[in-house]
N, C-alpha and C positions, 0 to 999 in steps of 0.2 A: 486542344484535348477535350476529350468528353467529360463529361459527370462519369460515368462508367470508368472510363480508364482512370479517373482519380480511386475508384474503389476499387480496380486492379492493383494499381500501385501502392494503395494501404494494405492489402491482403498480403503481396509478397512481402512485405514491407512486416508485415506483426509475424508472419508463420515463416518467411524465414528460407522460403522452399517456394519451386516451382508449382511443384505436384501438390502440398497442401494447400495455396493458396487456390491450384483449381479443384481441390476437394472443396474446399469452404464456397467457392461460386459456383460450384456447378457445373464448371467447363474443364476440358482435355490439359493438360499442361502446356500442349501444343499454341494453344490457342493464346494463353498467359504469356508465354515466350515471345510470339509474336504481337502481341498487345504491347508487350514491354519496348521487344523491337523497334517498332511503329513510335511507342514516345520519344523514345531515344534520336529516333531518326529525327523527329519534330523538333525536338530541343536543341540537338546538336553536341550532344555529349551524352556519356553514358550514367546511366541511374544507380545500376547492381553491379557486383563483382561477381561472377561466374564462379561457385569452386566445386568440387566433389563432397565435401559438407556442406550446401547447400549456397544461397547466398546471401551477399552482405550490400549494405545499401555505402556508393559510391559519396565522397563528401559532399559530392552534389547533389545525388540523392537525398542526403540528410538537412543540406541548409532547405531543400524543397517542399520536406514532410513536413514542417510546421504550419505551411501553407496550405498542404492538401486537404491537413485534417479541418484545416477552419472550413477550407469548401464544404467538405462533407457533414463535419458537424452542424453547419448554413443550412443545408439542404437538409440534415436531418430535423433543424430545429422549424423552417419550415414545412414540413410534412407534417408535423407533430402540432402545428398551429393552427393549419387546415383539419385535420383532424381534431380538434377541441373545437372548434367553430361547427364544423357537423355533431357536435353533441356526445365524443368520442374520447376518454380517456387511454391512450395510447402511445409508443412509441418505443423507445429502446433506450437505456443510460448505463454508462461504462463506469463501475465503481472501482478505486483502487481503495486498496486497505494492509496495515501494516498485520504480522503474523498474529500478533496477540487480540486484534480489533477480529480478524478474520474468523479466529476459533471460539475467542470466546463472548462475542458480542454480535459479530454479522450476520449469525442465523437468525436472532430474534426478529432482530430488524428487519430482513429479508420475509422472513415469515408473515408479519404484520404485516410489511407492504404488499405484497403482492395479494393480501387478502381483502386490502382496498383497492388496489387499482392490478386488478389479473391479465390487463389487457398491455400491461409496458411490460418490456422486455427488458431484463436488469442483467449485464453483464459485468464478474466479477473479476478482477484482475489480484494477486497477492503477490507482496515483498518486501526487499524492504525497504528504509522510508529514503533511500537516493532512487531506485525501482520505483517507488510511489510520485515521486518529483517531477522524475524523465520524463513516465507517463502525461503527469499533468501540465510539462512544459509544451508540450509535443501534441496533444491535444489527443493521444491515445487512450484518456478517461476523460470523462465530463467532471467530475466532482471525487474528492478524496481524502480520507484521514490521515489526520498528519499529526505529530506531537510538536506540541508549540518549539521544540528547538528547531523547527522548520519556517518558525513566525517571520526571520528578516528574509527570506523569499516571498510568501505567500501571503494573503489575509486567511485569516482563521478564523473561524467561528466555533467561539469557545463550548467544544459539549459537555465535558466532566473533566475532573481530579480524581485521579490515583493515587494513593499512596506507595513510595517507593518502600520496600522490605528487604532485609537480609538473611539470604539462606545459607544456610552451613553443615556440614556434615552431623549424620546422627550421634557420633561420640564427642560431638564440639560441648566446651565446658560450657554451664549454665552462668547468661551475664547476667552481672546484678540485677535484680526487679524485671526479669524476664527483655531488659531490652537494649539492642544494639547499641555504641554510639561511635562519631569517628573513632574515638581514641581506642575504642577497644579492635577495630579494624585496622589501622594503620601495621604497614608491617608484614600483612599476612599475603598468606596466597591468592590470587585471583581466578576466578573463570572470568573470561571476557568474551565479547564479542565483537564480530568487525564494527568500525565505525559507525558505520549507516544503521546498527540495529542496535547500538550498545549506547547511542548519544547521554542519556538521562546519567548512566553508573559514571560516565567518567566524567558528563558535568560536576556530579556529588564527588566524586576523587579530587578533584580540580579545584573545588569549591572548598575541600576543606586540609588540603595538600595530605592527602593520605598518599604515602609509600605503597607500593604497592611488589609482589614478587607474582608476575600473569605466569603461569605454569602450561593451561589450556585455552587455545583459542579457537570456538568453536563460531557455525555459522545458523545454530537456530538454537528458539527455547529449548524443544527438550535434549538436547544435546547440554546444553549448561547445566541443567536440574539433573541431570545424568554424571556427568563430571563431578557436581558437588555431593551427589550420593555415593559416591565410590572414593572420597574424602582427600578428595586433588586443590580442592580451595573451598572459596565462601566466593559468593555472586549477594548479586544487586538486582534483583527484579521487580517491577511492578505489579502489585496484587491480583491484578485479572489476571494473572499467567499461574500465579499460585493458587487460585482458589481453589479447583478440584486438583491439588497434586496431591499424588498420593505413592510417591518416593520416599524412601525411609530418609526424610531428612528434618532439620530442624526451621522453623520461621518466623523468625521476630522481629517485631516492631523495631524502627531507625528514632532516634533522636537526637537532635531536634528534625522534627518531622519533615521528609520533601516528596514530591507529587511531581508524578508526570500528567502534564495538561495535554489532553488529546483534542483536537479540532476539525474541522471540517472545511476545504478548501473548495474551491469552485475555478474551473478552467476557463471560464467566461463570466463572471461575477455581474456585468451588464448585460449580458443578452443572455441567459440561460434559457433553453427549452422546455418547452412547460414541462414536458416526463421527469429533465432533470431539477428543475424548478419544486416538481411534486416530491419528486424522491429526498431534496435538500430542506423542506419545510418537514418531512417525515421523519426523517436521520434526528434533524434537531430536536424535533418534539420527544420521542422515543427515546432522546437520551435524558432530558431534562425534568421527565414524568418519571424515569424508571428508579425501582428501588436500587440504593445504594450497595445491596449487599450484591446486585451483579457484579459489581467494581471487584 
């Protein structure tokens, strides 16, 4: 098989579809079909499952894609090397990022970088952090934010502490000294969220055997900040998500204090590409310069 057909095969492979993946290259769907065909026949089993929603990648297709992407990340990190050698800051890097990293932190970032290096191509992936995982097992992003309950998969490199808060409906009584603590939460109603985006609230539940009665389970921030406004429970979010809310609800400090630690993971941590090499010495610095009240 070619270099080409391994980028056929990652295209249907992320879009999912015939026809977008030959939107994104450039060619007929026809062409994709029979690209596909051709592997298939080469291999001697099938890749995709054919449906009328579109397709889905065969078990064999899936043990194979972890390989493809190293190809092509190979070749992209090549190209990107050649290019620095001619005197060329360039190339392409796939960033994955959880919902709260993506709104309210990724534009800065994004912003400064590309105002040093305008010549790499930054692609940004969002979800949530099992979404952020796949990608970065699969080799579908170069580099990715993770919060350290992610740490016994990946290495991390630590960029900041949040502090965890407690929000509660606008008529929730005033706790002593303006501030949360388990015992005044235990008991109560919950917003939660699935697993994969709710990790930190039910480590702290967990952590401190708060009873809990979950009423709604929602599958984004403002869906939770939305629930507890309309006085269905009390939630657990980290401060970047609260900073500009501006929900008629109430927000106070937890005690004894805990932090969600956000980090930065890397899908090849020995041989990164210089783009993504540039973009993960940029992420780090930018978080570790910046003022705290972005948090």
């Amino acid at each position: 098989m070619t270099l080409f057909s391994y980028e056929i095969f990652d295209a249907v492979a992320r879009q999912g579809s015939f026809n977008k993946a030959a939107q994104q290259l450039h060619l007929t769907p026809s062409a994709i079909s029979h690209a596909i065909a051709v592997m298939e026949a080469e291999l001697g089993f099938t890749l995709f499952n054919r449906g009328k929603n579109g397709v889905t990648m065969t078990s064999y297709g899936a043990s194979l894609y972890p390989s493809i992407r190293a190809v092509l990340n190979s070749d992209e990190a090549l190209q990107q090397s050649i290019a620095r050698l001619n005197g060329l800051e360039k190339g392409k890097v796939k960033l994955g990022a959880f919902n709260s990293v993506c709104a309210g932190l990724l534009p800065q970032i994004l912003k400064s970088f590309m105002a040093s290096y305008p010549q790499i191509e930054v692609e940004v992936y969002q979800g949530t952090y099992d979404d952020v995982k796949e990608w970065l097992r699969t080799g579908q992003v170069d580099l990715a934010f993770l919060s350290a309950t992610c740490r016994e998969e990946f290495n991390l490199t630590e960029l900041f502490r949040e502090p965890l808060l407690c929000i509660v409906p606008q008529d929730w009584p005033e706790p002593p000294n303006g501030i949360m603590t388990p015992e005044l939460m235990d008991g109560q109603s919950f917003v939660v969220q699935c697993d994969a985006t709710d990790a930190e609230m039910r480590q702290f539940l967990k952590k401190y055997s708060i009873s809990t009665e979950r009423r709604c389970h929602v599958i984004d921030d403002q869906s939770n900040i939305a629930m507890v406004e309309a006085g269905l429970g009390i939630s657990i979010m980290p401060r970047m998500l609260l900073r500009s809310c501006t929900a008629a609800v109430k927000i106070y400090p937890i005690e004894p204090e805990e932090y969600r630690v956000v980090g930065l993971a890397v899908q090849r941590p020995t041989a990164m590409a210089p783009a993504v090499e540039q973009m993960f010495h940029h992420i780090v610095d930018f978080c570790r310069q910046m003022d705290p009240q972005l948090l």
